[in-house]
N, C-alpha and C positions, 0 to 999 in steps of 0.2 A: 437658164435656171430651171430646175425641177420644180412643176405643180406639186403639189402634196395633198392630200383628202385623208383625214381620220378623224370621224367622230367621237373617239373617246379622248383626244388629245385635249391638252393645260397649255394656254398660253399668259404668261404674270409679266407684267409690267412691275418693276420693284426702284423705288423712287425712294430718294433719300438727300438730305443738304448735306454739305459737301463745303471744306476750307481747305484752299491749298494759299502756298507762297512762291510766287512770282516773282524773283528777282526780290528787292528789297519790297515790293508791295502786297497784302493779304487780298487774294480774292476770294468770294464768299458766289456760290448756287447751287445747284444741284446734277447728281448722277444718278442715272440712268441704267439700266439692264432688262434685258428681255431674258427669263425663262420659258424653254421649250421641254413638255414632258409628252413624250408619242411623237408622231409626226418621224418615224423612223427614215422614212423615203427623203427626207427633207435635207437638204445640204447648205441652204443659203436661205437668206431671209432679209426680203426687199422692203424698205419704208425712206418714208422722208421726215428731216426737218425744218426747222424754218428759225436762220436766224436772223434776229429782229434787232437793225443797227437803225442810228440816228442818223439823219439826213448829214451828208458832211461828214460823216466818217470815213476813216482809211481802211479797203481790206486787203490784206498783204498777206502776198503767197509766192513762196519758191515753190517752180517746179521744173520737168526735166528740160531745159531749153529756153525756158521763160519766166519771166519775174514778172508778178502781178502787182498793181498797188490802183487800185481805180475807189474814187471818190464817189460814195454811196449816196442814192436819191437822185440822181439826175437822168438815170437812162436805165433802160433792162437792156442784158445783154447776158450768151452766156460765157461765163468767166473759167471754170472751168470744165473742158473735155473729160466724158468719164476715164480714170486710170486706178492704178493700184495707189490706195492711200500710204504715204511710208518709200514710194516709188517711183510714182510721174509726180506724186505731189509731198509735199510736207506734209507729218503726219499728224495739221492741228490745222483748225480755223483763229485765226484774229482778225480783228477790226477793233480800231479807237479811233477817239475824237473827242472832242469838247466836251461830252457829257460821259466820258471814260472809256474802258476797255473793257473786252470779252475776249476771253479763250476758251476754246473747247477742244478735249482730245480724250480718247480711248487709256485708260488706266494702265491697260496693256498694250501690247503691241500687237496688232491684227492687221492681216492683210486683205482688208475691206476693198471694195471699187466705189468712187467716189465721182460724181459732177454738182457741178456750182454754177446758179444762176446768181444774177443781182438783178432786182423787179422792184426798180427805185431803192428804197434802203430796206427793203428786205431780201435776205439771202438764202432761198431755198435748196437744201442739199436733198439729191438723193443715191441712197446707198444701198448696197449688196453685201451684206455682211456673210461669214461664212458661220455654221451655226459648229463645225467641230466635230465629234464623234460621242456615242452615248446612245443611253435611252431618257437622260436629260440633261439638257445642252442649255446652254445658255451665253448671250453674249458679253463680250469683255464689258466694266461699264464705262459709258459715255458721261465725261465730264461738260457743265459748260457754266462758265467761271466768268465773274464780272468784280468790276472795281472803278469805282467812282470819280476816282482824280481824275479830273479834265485832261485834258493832251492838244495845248492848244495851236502849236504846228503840224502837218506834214511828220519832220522831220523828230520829234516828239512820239509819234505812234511808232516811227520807225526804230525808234529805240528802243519801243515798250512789246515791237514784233521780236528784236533779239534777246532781248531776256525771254518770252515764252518759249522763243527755240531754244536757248541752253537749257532751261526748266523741262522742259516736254523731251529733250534728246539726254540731258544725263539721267533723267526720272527712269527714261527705258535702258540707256546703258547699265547702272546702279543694277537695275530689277534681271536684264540679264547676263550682268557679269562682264559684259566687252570693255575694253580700253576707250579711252578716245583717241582720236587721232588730229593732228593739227594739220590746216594745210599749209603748203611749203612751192614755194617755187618750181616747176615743173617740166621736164621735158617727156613730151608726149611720145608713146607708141616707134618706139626705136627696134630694128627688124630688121635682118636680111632680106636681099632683094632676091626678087626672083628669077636671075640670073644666077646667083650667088646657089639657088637651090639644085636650079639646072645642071650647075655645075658638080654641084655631089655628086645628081643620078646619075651621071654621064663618068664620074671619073672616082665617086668613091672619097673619104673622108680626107680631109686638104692636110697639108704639113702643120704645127705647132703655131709657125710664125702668120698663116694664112689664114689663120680662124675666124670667122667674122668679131667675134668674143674680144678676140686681141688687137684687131685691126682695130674695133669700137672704143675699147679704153685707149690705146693709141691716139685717138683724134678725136675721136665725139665726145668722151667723157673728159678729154682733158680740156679742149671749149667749153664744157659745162660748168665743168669747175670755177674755169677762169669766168665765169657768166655768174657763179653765185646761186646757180641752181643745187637744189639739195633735193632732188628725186626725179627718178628716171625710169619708165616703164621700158620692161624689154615685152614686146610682143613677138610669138613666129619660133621660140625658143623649143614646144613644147615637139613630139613626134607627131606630124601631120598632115594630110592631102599635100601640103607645098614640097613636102619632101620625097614623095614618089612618082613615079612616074604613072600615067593614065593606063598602062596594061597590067597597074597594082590595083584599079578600082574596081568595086564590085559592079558588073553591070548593071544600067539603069540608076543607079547610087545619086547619080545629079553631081557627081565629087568634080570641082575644075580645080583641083588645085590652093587652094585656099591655106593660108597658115593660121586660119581661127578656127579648123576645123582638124581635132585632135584625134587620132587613133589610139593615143595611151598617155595615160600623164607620166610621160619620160622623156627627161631633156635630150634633144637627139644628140646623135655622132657629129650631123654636119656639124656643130657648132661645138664642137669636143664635150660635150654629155655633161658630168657632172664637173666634171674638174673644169672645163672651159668657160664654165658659170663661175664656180668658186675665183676662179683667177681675177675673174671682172670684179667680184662681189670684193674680193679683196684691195684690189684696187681702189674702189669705191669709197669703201669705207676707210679709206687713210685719207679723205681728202672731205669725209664728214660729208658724204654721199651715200642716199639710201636706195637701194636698188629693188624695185616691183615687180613682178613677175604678172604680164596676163596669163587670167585662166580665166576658166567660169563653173560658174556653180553645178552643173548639171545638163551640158549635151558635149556627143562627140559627132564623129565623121560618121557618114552615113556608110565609110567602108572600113568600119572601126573594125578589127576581129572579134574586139572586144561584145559589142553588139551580139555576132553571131554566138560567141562561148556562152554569153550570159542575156539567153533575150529577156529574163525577168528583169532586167534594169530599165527595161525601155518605159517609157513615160507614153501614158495617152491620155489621146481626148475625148470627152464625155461621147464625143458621136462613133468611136471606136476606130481611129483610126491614129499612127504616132504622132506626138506633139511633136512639131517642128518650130512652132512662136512664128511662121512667115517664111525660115531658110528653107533652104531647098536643100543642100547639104551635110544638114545634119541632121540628129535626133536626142530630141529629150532624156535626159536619164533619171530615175525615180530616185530620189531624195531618201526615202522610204526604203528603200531593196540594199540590196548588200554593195551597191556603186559606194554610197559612203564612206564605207568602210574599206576598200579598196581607195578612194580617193585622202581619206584621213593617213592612212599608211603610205600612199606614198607623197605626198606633201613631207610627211615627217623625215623621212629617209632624206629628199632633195634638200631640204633644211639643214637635218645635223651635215651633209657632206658639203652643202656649201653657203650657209647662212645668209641666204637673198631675205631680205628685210620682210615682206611682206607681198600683197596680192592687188593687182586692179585687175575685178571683177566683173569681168565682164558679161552683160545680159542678165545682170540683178533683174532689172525690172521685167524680167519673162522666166528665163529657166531658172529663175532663184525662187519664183514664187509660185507659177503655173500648177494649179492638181495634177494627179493622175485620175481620169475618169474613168479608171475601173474602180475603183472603191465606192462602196455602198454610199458610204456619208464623204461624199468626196470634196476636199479641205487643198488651201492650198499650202507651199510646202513652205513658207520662210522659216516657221518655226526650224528643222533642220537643216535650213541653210544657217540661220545663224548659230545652230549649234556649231556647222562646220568653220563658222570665222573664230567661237571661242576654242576650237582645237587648234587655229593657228595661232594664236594668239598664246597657248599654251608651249607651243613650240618653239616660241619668239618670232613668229612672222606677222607681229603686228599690226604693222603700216599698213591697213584696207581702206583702199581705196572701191566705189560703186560705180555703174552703170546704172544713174536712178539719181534722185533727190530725195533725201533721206538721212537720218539719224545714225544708220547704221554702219557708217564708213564715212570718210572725205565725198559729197557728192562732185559728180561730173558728167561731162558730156552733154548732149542734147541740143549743140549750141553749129554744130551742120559743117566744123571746120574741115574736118577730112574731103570733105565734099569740093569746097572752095578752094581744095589746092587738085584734088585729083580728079571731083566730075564734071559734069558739064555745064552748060551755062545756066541751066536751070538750078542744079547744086550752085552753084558759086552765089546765084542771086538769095537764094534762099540763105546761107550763108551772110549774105552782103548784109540781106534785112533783119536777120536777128544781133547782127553787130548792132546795128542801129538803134534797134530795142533796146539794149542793155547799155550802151554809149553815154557816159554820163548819169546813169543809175546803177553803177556797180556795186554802188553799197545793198544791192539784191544778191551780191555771187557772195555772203555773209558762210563762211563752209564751203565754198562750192570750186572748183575750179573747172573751168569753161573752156571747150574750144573753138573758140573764136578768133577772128584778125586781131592781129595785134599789131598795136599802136599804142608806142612808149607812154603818152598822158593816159591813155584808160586803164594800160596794164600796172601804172603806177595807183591809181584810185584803187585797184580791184583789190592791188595787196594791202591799202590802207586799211581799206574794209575787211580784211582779213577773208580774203578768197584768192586767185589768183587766175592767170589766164594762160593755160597750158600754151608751150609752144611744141608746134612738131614738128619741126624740121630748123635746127639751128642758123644752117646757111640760107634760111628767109629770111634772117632775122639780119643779114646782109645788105637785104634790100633798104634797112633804115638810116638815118644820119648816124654818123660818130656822135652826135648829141645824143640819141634816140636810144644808141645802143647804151654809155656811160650813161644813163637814166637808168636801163635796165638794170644793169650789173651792178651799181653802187646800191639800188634799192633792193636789188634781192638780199644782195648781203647785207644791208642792216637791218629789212625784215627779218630774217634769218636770228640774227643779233638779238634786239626787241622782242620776240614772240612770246616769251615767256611773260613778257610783263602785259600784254595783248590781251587784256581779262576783261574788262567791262567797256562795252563802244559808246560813245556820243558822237552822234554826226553830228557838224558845225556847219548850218545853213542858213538862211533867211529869204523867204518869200520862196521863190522856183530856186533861187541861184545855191548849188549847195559848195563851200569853198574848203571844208576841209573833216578831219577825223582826230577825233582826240581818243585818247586808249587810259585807261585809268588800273591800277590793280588793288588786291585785298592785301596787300604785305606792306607796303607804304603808301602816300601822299606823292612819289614822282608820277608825270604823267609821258606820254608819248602823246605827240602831234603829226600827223603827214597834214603840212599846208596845199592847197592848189592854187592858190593865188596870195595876196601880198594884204594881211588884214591884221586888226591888232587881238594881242590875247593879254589879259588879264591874269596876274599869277601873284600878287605882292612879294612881296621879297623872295629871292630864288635864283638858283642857279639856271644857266639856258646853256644848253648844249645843241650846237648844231652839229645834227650826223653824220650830214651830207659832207664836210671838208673838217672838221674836227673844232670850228671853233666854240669857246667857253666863254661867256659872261654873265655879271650877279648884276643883275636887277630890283629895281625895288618897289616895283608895280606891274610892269608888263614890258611886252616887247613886240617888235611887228615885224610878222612873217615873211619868209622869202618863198615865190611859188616851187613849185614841187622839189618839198626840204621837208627831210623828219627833222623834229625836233624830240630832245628829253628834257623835261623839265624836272631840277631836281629841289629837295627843302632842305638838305642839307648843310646848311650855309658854314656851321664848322668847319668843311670840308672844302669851301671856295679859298684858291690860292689867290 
């Protein structure tokens, strides 16, 4: 952070009450903003707060890797690592319990740094706000919203966390214009091997029937299908380090070949350019398959041409030297400079020729957000990163998927699986133990989809909770029983099926044990159930449909579950044969 010193500088505190609506319930406190008039040198502005929960309350937080929910007043510890608010974390505080709920979040959307203690039931935040650009600045203002209804389980606040999250994420989609996006069953990060690359440099672009593009819908996408998966990243597609050879790179560059390290947003030849996309994209889409393209917001190869034609694109750091976020490979590109505009053009072009769904973005939470430290009042950049998701979205490349936990896409990652199939034992354990973490609390991946182990009974919890658990690499999915796999497939596709009715959650728990998820919507009175074990439900009169093998019968009170079975429950009893 920059010190600042000016005697003739205004700083106003501007305080005011405040009513918002939470789901079905009114909370009532106040907002907050800080005016700054002078203090020109000033780029950020550090303070803290203190939020003040009741002994016994729940504070519940997604973030990138990790789902928080720890039980206030009994220990200090701290909860959260500073990160970008909107990024590594969710862009809002809650905590409830017995004597109610609190939410707090930013009006706007800003890309604040954020840590979180808990010191018994109090919860001291503090923050880094960025103050903007001006000669008077001021920050977004800070909500912080309470509401009295008690919440007398656990599982009660957990419900009362997912209504703030759709309030706090459609309030900012609404405000700036993006879609939502739902998550959907997954196949992670799908790529030519680096053989397959080897093979170009050495012999030049392969025949029609050799492409990896064709080879891919051939056999991986037609397992997917038959799997019930309905999205599919291709990574490694775009022109990059993986496709040249090491007497292409620029000396000292650090370039080893990498396919996440791009030289031009242009779908290469190995993989037949635009049309060898389109052919997949088309395939895809007859079998009600959406196809994501990795990119990222704002770095390339550090032996990009591009770099050299246009060094104003280059992104740096306040200490003067280029942003790299940690890689050694590549380089930031300024948000701000003419890259955008270059990157909006040609997104649009790859689209109209071959209509790929949509983007996983990767390195949201660094090159999406990170300043340029040459600018006087130096800000960071989301504001035009998400300008550049509402120009996909304009294009019809909807489907954004992040790099980050967050509002502003499907969140994902952070959960170490790449690791546990490809590094070493230190990766796999780390890996091992955030399975563990989230193992029977998947109702935290609420948006999220995670790369994690998978294991049929959690991957089946994760989709009830409406999250899911990427898989990457199909033929692991080998190593499971015939039971394991026909759990996977039968529930992707009737998640698939259901989603649309997937509008309001109630987890169904009692005491630690949590045994199922009921889904309720605003159009009718049907509900959806995913049971995990064998318990009764309460419906009075009603149709029950079981998903899982087709059967139908009218009840006239309730009926009792079979473990891991959706149910629909329906009121339309004219309509029972």
């Amino acid at each position: 952070m920059r010190p600042s010193y000016d005697p003739t500088a205004e700083i106003a505190w501007i305080v005011r009450p405040v009513t918002r609506k939470i789901g079905p319930q009114t909370y009532n406190g106040i907002g907050w903003r800080l005016r700054i008039t002078g203090l020109d040198e000033a780029a950020w502005v550090t303070l803290g707060e203190n939020g003040k929960a009741a002994t016994g309350d729940w504070y519940v937080q997604q973030s990138w890797g990790k789902f928080i929910e720890h039980q206030l007043g009994f220990d200090d510890r701290r909860l959260l690592e500073e990160g970008w608010h909107g990024a590594h974390h969710q862009p809002f505080t809650y905590f409830g319990g017995s004597k109610g709920s609190v939410v707090s979040y930013f009006a706007k959307p800003v890309a604040a740094r954020l840590a979180v203690e808990a010191r018994g039931p109090n919860l001291p935040h503090l923050w880094h706000i960025p103050l903007g650009k001006g000669s008077i600045r001021s920050t977004p203002e800070k909500l912080w919203l309470a509401n009295k209804r008690p919440l007398k389980t656990k599982w009660k606040a957990l419900d009362e966390w997912v209504y703030a999250y759709d309030s706090v994420a459609g309030g900012y989609r609404r405000l700036l214009g993006l879609q939502e996006t739902q998550p959907k069953p997954t196949l992670w990060w799908q790529h030519p091997s680096e053989d397959y690359y080897l093979q170009f440099q050495s012999q030049g672009v392969t025949k029609d029937e050799n492409l990896w593009t064709k080879r891919f819908a051939d056999t991986v996408l037609r397992d997917a299908v038959s799997m019930g998966f309905g999205v599919v990243y291709l990574e490694g597609l775009w022109e990059t380090d993986g496709q040249y050879p090491e007497s292409r790179y620029l000396h000292n560059s650090q370039s080893f070949g990498s396919i996440d390290a791009p030289w031009r947003l242009r779908i290469s030849r190995a993989v037949g350019g635009n049309k060898g996309l389109a052919d997949l994209v088309k395939r895809a889409h007859k079998s009600n398959v959406k196809i994501l393209l990795w990119s990222t917001p704002g770095h390339l190869s550090n032996s990009s041409p591009l770099l050299i034609e246009n060094p104003d694109w280059i992104r740096w750091k306040y200490e003067g030297v280029p942003e790299t976020a940690g890689y050694g490979d590549v380089t930031g590109v300024d948000l701000r400079s003419g890259y955008l505009d270059y990157a909006i053009s040609q997104y649009r072009k790859i689209r109209k020729s071959t209509k790929f769904d949509g983007m996983w973005i990767d390195s949201f939470l660094t090159f999406g957000i990170l300043p340029n430290g040459r600018e006087k009042q130096y800000a960071p950049q989301l504001d035009r990163k998400l300008f550049l998701q509402r120009q996909l979205q304009k294009m019809g490349a909807g489907e954004l998927h992040i790099e980050g936990a967050g509002p502003f896409g499907i969140s994902t990652g952070g959960y170490g699986y790449e690791g546990y199939v490809l590094g070493n034992a230190l990766d796999k354990a780390v890996a091992r133990r955030k399975f563990q973490h989230i193992r029977g609390r998947e109702y935290g991946l609420y948006r999220y989809i995670a790369d994690t182990i998978v294991e049929p009974n959690s991957y089946f919890r994760a989709l009830a909770s409406k999250g899911a658990i990427g898989v990457f690499k199909l033929s692991l999915l080998k190593r499971l029983s015939k039971q394991g796999l026909a759990l996977i497939a039968r529930s992707n596709s009737i998640y698939r099926e259901v989603l649309p009715e997937l509008q309001i959650r109630e987890l169904m728990g009692k005491g630690e044990e949590w045994f199922g998820v009921s889904w309720s919507n605003r159009q009718n009175k049907n509900k959806i159930i995913f049971a995990f074990k064998r318990f009764q439900v309460e419906t009075g009169a009603a149709i029950v449909e079981n998903l899982m093998n087709g059967d139908v019968k009218v009840v006239k009170k309730g009926f009792i579950t079979l473990p891991k079975t959706i149910f629909r429950i329906r009121y339309d009893l004219e309509n029972a044969q």
